[in-house]
C-alpha positions as CSV (number, residue, x, y, z in Angstrom):
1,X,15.7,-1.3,-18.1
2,X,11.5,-0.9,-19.2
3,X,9.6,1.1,-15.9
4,X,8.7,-2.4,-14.6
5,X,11.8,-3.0,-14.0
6,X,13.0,0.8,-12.8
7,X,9.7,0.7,-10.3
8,X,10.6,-2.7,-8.9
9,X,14.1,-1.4,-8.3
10,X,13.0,2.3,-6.7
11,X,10.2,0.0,-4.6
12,X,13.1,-2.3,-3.3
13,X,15.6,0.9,-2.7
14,X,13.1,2.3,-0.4
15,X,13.0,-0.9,1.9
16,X,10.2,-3.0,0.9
17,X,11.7,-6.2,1.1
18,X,9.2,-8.6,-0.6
19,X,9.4,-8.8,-4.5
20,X,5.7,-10.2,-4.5
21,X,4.5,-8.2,-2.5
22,X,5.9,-5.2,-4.8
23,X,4.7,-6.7,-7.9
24,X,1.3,-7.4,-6.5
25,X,1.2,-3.6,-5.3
26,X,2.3,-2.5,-9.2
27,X,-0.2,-4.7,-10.6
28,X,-2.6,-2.9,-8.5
29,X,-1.9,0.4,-9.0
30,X,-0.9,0.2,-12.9
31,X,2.5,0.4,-11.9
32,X,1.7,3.9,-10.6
33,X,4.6,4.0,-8.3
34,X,3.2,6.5,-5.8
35,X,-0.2,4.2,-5.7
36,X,2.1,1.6,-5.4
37,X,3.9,3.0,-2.4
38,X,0.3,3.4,-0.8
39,X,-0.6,0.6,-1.3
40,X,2.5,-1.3,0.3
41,X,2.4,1.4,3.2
42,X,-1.0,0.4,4.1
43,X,-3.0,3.8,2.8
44,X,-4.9,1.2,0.1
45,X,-6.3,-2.1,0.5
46,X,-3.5,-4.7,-0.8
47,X,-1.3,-7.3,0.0
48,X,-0.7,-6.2,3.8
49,X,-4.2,-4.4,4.4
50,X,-4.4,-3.3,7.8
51,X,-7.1,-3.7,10.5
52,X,-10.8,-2.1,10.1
53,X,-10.7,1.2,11.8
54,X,-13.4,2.9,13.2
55,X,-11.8,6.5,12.7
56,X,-11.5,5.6,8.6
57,X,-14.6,4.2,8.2
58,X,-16.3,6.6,5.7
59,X,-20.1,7.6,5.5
60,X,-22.0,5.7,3.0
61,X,-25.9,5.7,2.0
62,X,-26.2,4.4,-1.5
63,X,-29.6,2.1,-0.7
64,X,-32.1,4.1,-3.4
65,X,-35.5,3.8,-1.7
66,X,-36.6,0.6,-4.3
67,X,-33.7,-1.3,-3.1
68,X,-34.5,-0.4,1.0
69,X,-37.8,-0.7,-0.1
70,X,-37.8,-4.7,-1.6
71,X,-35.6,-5.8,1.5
72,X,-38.1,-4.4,3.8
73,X,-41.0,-6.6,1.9
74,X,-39.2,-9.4,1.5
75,X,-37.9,-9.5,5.5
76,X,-38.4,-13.1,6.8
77,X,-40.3,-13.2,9.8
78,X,-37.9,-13.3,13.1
79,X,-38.6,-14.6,16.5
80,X,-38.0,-12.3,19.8
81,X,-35.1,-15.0,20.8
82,X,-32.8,-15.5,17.5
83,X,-32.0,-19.2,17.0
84,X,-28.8,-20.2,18.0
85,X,-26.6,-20.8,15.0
86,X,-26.3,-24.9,16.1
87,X,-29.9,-24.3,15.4
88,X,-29.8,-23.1,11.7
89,X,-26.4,-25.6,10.8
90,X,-28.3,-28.9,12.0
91,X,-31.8,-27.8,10.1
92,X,-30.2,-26.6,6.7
93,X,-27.0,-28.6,6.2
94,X,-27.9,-31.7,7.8
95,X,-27.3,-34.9,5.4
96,X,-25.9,-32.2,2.5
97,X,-22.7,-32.4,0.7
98,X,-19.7,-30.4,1.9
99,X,-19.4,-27.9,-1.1
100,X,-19.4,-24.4,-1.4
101,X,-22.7,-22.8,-3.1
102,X,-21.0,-20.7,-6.0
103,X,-24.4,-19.8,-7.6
104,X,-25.1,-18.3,-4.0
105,X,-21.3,-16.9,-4.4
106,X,-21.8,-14.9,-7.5
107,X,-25.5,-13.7,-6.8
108,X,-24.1,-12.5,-3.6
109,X,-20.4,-10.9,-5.1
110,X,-22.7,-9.1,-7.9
111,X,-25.1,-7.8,-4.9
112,X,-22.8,-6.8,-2.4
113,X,-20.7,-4.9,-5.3
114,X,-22.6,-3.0,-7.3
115,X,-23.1,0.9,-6.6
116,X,-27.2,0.3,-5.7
117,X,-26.5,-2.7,-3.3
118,X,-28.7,-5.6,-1.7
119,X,-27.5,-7.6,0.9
120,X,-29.5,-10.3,1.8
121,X,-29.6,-11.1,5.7
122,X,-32.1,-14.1,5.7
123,X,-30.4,-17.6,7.0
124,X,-31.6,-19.3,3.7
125,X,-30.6,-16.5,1.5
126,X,-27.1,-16.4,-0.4
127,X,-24.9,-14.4,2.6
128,X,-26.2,-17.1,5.3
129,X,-26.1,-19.8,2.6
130,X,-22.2,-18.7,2.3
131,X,-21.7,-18.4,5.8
132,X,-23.0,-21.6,7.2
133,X,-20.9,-23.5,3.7
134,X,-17.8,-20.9,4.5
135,X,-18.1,-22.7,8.6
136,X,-18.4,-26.4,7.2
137,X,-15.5,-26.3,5.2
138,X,-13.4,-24.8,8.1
139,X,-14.3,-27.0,10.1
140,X,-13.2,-29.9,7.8
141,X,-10.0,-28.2,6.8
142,X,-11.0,-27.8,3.4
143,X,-12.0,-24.2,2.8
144,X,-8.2,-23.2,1.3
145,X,-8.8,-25.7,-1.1
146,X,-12.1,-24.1,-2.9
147,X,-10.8,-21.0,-4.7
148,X,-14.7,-19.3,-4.4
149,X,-14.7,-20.0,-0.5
150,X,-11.8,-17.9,-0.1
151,X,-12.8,-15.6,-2.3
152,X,-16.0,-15.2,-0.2
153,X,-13.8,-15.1,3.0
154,X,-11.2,-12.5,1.4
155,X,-13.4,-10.2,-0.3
156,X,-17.4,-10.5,-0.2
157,X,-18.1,-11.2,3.1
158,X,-16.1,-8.3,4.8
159,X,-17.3,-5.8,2.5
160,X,-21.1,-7.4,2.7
161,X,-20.6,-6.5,7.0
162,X,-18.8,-3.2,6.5
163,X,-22.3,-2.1,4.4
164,X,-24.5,-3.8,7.1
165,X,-22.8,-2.6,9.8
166,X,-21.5,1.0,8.6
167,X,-24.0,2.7,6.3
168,X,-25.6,5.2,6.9
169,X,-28.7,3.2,5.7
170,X,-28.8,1.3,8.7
171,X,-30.9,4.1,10.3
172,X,-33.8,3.6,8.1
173,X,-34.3,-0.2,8.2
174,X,-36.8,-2.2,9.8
175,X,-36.7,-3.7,12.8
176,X,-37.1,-7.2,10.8
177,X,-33.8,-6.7,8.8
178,X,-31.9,-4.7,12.4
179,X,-32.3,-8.9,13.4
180,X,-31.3,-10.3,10.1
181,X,-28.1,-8.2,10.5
182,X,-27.7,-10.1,14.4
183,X,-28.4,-13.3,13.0
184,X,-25.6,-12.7,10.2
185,X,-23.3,-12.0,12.9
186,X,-24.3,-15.0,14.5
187,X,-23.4,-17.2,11.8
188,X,-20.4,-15.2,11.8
189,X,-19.1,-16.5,14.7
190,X,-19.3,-19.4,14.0
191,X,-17.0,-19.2,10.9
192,X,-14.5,-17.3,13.5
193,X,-14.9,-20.0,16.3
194,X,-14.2,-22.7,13.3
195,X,-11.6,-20.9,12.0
196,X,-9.4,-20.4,15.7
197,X,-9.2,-24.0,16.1
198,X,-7.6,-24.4,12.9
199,X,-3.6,-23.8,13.1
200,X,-3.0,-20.6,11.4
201,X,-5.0,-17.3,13.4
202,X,-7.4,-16.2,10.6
203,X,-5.8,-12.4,10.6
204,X,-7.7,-10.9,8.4
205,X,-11.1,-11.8,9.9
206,X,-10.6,-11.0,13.1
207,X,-9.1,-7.8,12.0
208,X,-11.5,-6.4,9.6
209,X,-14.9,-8.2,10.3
210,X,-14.6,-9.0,14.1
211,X,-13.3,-5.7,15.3
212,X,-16.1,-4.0,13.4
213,X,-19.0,-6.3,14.6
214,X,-17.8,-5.5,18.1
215,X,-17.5,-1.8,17.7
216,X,-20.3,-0.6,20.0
217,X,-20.0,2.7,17.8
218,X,-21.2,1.7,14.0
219,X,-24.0,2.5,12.6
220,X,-25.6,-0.5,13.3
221,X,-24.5,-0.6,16.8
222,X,-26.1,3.1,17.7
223,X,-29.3,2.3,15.9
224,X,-29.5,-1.2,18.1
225,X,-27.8,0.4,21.3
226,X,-31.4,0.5,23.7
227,X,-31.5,-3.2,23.1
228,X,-31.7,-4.9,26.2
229,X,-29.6,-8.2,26.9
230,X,-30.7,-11.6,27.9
231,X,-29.2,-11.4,31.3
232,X,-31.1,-14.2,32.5
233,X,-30.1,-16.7,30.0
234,X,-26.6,-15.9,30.4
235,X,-26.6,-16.0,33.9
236,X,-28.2,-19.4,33.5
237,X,-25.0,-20.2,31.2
238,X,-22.3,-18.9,32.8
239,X,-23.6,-19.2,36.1
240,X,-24.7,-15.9,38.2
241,X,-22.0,-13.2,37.4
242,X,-19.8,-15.1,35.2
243,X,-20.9,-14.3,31.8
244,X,-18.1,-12.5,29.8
245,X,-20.1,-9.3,28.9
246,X,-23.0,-7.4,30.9
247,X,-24.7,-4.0,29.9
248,X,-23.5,-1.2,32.3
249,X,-26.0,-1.4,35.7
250,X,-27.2,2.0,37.5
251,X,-25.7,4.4,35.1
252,X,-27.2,6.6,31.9
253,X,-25.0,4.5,29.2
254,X,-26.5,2.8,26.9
255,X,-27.2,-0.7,27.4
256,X,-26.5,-2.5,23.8
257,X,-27.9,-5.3,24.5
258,X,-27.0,-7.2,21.3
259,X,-23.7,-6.3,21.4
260,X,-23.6,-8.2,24.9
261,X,-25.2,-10.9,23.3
262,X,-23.2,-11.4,20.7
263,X,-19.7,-11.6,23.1
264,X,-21.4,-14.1,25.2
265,X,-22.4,-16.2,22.4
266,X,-18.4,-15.6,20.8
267,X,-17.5,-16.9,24.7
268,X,-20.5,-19.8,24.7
269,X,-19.1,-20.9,21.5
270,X,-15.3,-21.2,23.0
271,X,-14.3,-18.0,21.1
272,X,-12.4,-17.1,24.2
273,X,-10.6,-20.1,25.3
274,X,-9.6,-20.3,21.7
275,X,-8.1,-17.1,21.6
276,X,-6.3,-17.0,24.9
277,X,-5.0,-20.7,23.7
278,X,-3.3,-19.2,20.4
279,X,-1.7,-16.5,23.0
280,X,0.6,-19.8,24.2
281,X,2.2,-20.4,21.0
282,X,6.1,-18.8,21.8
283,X,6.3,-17.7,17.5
284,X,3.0,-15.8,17.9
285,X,3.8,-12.4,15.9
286,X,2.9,-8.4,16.6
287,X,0.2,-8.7,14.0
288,X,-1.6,-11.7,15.0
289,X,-1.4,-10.6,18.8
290,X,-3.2,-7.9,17.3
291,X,-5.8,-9.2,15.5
292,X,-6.9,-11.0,18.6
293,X,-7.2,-8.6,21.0
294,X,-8.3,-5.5,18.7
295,X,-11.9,-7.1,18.8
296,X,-11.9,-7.1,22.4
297,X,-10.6,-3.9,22.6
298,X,-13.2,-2.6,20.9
299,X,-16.2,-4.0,23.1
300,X,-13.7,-3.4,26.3
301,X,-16.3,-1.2,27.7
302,X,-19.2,-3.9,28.1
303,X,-16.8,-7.0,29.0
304,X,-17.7,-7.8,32.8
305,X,-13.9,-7.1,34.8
306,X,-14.4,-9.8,37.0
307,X,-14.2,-12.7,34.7
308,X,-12.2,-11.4,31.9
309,X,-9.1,-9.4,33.8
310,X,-7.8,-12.6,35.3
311,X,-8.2,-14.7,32.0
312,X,-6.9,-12.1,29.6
313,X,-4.3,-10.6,32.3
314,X,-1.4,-12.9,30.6
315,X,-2.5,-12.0,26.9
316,X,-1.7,-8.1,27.9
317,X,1.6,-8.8,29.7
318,X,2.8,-10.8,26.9
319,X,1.8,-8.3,24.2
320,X,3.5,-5.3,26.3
321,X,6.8,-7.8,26.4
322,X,6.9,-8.3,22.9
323,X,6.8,-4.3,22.1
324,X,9.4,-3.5,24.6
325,X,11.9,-6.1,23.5
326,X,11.7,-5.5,19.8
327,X,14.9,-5.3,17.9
328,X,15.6,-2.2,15.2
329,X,15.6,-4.9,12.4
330,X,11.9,-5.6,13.3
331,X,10.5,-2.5,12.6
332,X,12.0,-2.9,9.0
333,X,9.7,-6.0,9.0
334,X,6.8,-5.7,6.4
335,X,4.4,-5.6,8.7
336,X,5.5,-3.3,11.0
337,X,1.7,-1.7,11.2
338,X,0.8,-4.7,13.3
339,X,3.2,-3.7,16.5
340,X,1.0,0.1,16.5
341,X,-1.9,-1.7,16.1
342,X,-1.3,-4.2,19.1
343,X,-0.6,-1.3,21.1
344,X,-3.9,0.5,20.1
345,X,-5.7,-2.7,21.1
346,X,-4.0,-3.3,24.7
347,X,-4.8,0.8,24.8
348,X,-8.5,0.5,24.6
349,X,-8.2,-3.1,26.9
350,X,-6.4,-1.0,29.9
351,X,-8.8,2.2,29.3
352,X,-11.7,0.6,30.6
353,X,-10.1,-3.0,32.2
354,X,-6.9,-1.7,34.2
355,X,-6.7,2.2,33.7
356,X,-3.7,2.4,35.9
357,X,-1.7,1.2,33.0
358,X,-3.0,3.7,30.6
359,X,0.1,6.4,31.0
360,X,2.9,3.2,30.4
361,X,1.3,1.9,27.4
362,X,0.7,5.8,26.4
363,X,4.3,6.0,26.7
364,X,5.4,3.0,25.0
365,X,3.4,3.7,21.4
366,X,5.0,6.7,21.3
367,X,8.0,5.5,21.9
368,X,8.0,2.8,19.4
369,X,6.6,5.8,17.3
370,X,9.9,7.7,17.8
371,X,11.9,4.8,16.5
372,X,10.2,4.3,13.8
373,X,10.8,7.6,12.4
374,X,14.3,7.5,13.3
375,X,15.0,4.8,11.2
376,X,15.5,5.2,7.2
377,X,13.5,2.2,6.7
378,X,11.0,4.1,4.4
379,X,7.6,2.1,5.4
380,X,8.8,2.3,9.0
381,X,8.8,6.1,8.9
382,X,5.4,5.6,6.6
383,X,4.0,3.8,9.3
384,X,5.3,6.0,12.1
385,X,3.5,9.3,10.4
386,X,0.4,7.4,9.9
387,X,0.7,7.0,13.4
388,X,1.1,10.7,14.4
389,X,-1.9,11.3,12.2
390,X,-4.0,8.9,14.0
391,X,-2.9,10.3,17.4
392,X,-3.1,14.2,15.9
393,X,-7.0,13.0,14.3
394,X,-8.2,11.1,17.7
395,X,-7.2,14.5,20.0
396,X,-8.8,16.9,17.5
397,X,-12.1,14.7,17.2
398,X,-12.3,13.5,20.7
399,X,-14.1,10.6,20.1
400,X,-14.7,8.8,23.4
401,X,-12.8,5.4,23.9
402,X,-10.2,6.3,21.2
403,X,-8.5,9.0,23.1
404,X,-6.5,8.9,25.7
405,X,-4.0,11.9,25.1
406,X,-5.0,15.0,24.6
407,X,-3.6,17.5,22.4
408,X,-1.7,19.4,24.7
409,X,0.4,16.1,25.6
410,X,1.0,15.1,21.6
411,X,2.1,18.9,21.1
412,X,4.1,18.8,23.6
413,X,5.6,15.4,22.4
414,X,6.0,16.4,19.2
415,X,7.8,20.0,20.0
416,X,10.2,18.1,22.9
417,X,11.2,15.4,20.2
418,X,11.5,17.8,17.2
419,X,9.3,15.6,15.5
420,X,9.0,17.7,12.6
421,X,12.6,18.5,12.2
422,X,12.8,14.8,12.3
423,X,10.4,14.1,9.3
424,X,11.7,16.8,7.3
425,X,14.9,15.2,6.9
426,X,13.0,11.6,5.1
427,X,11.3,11.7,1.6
428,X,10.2,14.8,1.3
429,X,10.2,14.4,-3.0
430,X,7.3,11.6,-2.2
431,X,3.8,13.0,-2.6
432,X,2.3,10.5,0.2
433,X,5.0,11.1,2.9
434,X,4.5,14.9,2.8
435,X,0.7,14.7,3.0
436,X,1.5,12.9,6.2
437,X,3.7,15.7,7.2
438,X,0.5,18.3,6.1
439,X,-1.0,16.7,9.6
440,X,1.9,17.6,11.9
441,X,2.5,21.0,10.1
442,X,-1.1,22.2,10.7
443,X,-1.8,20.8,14.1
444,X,1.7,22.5,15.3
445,X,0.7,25.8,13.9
446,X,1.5,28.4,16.7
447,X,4.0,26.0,18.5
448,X,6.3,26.2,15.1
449,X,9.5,28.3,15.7
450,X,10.4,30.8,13.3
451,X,13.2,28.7,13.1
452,X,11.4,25.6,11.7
453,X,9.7,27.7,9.4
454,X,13.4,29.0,8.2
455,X,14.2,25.7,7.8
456,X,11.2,24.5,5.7
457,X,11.4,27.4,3.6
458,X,15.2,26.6,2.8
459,X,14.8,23.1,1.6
460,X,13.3,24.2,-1.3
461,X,17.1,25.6,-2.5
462,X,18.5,23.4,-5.5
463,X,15.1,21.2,-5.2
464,X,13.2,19.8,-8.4
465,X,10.2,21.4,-8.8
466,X,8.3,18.8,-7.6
467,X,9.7,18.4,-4.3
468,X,9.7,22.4,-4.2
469,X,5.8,22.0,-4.7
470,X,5.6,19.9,-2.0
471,X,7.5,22.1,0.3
472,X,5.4,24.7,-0.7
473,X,2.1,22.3,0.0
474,X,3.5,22.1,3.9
475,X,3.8,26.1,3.8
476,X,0.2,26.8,2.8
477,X,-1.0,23.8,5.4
478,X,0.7,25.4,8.3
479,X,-0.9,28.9,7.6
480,X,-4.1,27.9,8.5
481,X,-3.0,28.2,12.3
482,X,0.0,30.9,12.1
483,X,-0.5,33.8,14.6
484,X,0.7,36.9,13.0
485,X,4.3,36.9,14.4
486,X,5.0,33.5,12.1
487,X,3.0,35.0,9.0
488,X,5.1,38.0,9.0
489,X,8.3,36.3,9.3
490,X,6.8,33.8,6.4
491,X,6.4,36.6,3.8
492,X,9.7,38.4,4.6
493,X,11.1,35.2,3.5
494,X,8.8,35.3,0.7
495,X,9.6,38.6,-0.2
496,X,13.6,37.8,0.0
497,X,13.3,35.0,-2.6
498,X,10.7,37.3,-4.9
499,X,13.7,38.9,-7.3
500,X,15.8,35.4,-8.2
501,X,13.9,34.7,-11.1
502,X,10.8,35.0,-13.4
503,X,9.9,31.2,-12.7
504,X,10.8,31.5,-8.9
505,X,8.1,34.5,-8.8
506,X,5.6,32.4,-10.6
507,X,6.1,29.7,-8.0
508,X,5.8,31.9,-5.0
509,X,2.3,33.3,-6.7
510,X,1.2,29.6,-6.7
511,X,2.6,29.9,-3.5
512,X,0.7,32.9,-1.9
513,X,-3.2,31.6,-4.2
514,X,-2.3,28.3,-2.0
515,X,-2.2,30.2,1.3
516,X,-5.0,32.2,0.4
517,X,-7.1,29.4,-0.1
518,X,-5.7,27.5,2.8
519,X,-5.4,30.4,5.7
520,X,-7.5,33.0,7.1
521,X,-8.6,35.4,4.6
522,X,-8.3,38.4,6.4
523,X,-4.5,37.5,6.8
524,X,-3.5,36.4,3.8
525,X,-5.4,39.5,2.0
526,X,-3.4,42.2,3.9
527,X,-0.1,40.3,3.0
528,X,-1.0,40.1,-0.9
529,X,0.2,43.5,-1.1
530,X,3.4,43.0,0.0
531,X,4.3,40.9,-3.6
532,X,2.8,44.3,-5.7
533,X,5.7,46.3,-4.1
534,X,8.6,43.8,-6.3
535,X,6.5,43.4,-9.4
């Protein structure tokens, strides 16, 4: 059997149930099998990436002051009111064929990828050109069809908003291109509008592009946040009161204006009606429930409770039903991310929408949490520690909307449910599983019984030395927040293994150089001395 062969096998040992999916994963990672494994588990982009999150997105600045500089010249003048999308589709593709404009396409790919990028933002530029072509073919049910379109839809366009919207870079650009970015989004909708009233729920856009343009807290949304709305218009819309998002009134929060602009126009457009209509299909799954309410979730905070709660009121109690009456065979389903996900979205929905529901759905994530690491289903308990990462990372933070439990009530989950004793018993010989544990271990730290350590420290016995160098990677995590009680039981059990062997002592100096890095120094330094005493 070659390693293709031996990877596929190991791949389809551990649970992962689709063979494409696994060779598309190999392919990937040069049938690196622990890339492979990330990949499938939803720690790279792949076959199943998961939904943009705002706590992964990752500071970037790589606009060198030419290239800020030439999109700041060449900014296209832009009125005070931005013209509706209609606007721009009935000037510019009027009487034009329906194809897509793959010299725009590859001008725009080689731009948005390279390591000093250029985005254009102007309507008549390649990204607009690509939009408007992207919304036409949607709309006549032939954008599948054109390999370049969905290339655009797949690839380019995502990563063109994640720069727009997420660099760091944002903070120095004109005014001029701040607009350009709005009137992107604008067109934007439009492709999302076009692509709800087709009959598959375009996942991945509403996932990764939608939930970021909505996110009040990206770059672009902080620089544009003292933007005021047009209240007036919508209120001329929607009629006085009715219009689906309003900036907060008589408080010190910021208005973002443009945000609130852009919902309305997603609701003018039918974006609304159009998601609360895919909500009635009976086979609607965990993942697509997901991608349509994690953009709402996101803007929760500016959606005006009057006129949404009653609309969106059966959405919610149709997600919560599907988490609660899921079957053990579901969460061995391959997209098993998407139930944690939903769960996140109707989180953020009841924080600011119906807060007396914030403790039950609090309850029920990590209860699905618990049975995903109860089962052996290996991306199940992947999925469940990514989970417990994401809670652990939102306490520690405490980044505003995203938190709802504090640590206090995660360590108190985690010690009740003998998390870790739990985790410690799964794949601890996989590199990516016990970096997931690393998380657990260190936010733990005083709370670990001496009898957990015991335990950690004994699985090493009759290991390989690669799962004994993970073990030992989970050791040195956890001394970062030992009180002095747990570090001198740690080293007595140090000190106990010291005489075994020549390699065995070599391993527990990598051992101690790993704590010392890792743990306080004045600790670890006094404890050194203890190893001199055996040599």
């Amino acid at each position: 059997m070659d390693t293709d062969d031996e990877n596929i096998t190991t791949l389809l040992s551990m649970g992962f149930p689709d063979i494409s999916d696994i060779k598309h994963a190999l392919r990937m990672a040069k049938n690196d099998l622990n890339e492979a494994v990330a990949i499938l588990t939803n720690d790279r982009p792949g076959p199943s990436s998961s939904s943009y999150d705002p706590m992964d997105v990752q500071d970037m600045d790589v606009l060198d002051r030419n290239t800020s500089s030439s999109m700041s010249t060449a900014a296209a003048a832009v009125s005070t009111c931005a013209p509706s999308s209609q606007e721009v589709v009935g000037s510019e593709l009027s009487g034009t064929t329906i194809e897509f404009p793959t010299t725009n396409f590859y001008e725009l790919q080689d731009r948005v990828f390279a390591e000093s990028w250029s985005i254009p933002y102007k309507k008549d530029e390649s990204l607009g050109k690509c939009l408007l072509a992207a919304t036409r073919l949607t709309e006549e049910g032939l954008c599948e069809a054109d390999e370049n379109c969905r290339k655009f839809l797949e690839h380019c366009m995502p990563e063109a908003f994640k720069k727009l919207l997420t660099s760091i870079a944002v903070r120095r650009w004109c005014p001029e291109i701040q607009e350009g970015i709005f009137n992107m989004l604008d067109l934007f909708l439009d492709l999302v509008v076009a692509s709800l009233k087709r009959d598959l729920i375009p996942e991945h856009m509403l996932r990764n592009v939608l939930t970021m343009a909505f996110d009040p807290e990206t770059e672009w949304g902080v620089k544009n946040k003292y933007r005021k709305s047009a209240a007036v218009h919508w209120d001329s819309v929607f009629a006085s009161g009715e219009a689906y998002a309003i900036s907060p009134v008589g408080t010190l929060k910021d208005s973002c204006g443009w945000l609130v602009d852009l919902i309305n126009r997603f609701a003018q457009k039918g974006g609304f009606d159009l998601m609360i209509e895919k909500f009635q299909s009976d086979d609607l799954s965990g993942s697509a429930m997901a991608s349509l309410l994690l953009p709402l979730g996101m803007c929760a905070e500016y959606l005006n409770k009057d006129k949404v709660c009653s609309i969106l009121s059966p959405c919610m109690d149709k997600a919560v039903a599907y988490v609660e009456n899921l079957k053990d065979e579901d969460l061995k389903k391959k997209h098993i991310w998407g139930i944690t996900n939903l769960l996140h979205a109707v989180k953020l929905m009841c924080v600011h929408l119906w807060p007396n529901n914030v403790e039950s759905v609090n309850s029920l994530l990590l209860n699905v949490i618990l049975r995903m690491l109860r089962t052996p289903h290996f991306s199940a308990r992947m999925n469940g520690l990514k989970e417990v990462d994401r809670l652990i990372d939102s306490a520690n933070n405490g980044k505003g909307i995203h938190v709802t439990m504090n640590a206090t009530r995660i360590q108190d989950w985690l010690a009740d449910n003998k998390v870790l004793t739990m985790v410690l018993e799964g794949n601890i010989d996989h590199v990516q599983y016990t970096d997931r544990i690393k998380a657990i271990v260190e936010f733990l730290g005083p709370r670990l019984s001496l009898d957990e350590l015991t335990k950690l420290w004994r699985m090493q016995e009759g290991q390989s030395n690669q799962v004994v160098d993970n073990i030992y990677s989970l050791i040195a995590a956890a001394s970062t927040r030992l009180d002095t009680h747990q570090f001198d039981h740690l080293f007595s059990l140090i000190q106990k293994s010291w005489g075994e062997n020549e390699r065995i002592q070599g391993m527990l100096l990598s051992l101690i150089g790993k704590i010392g890095r890792e743990a306080w120094p004045g600790k670890t330094s006094t404890k050194k001395n203890l190893t001199k005493t055996k040599t």
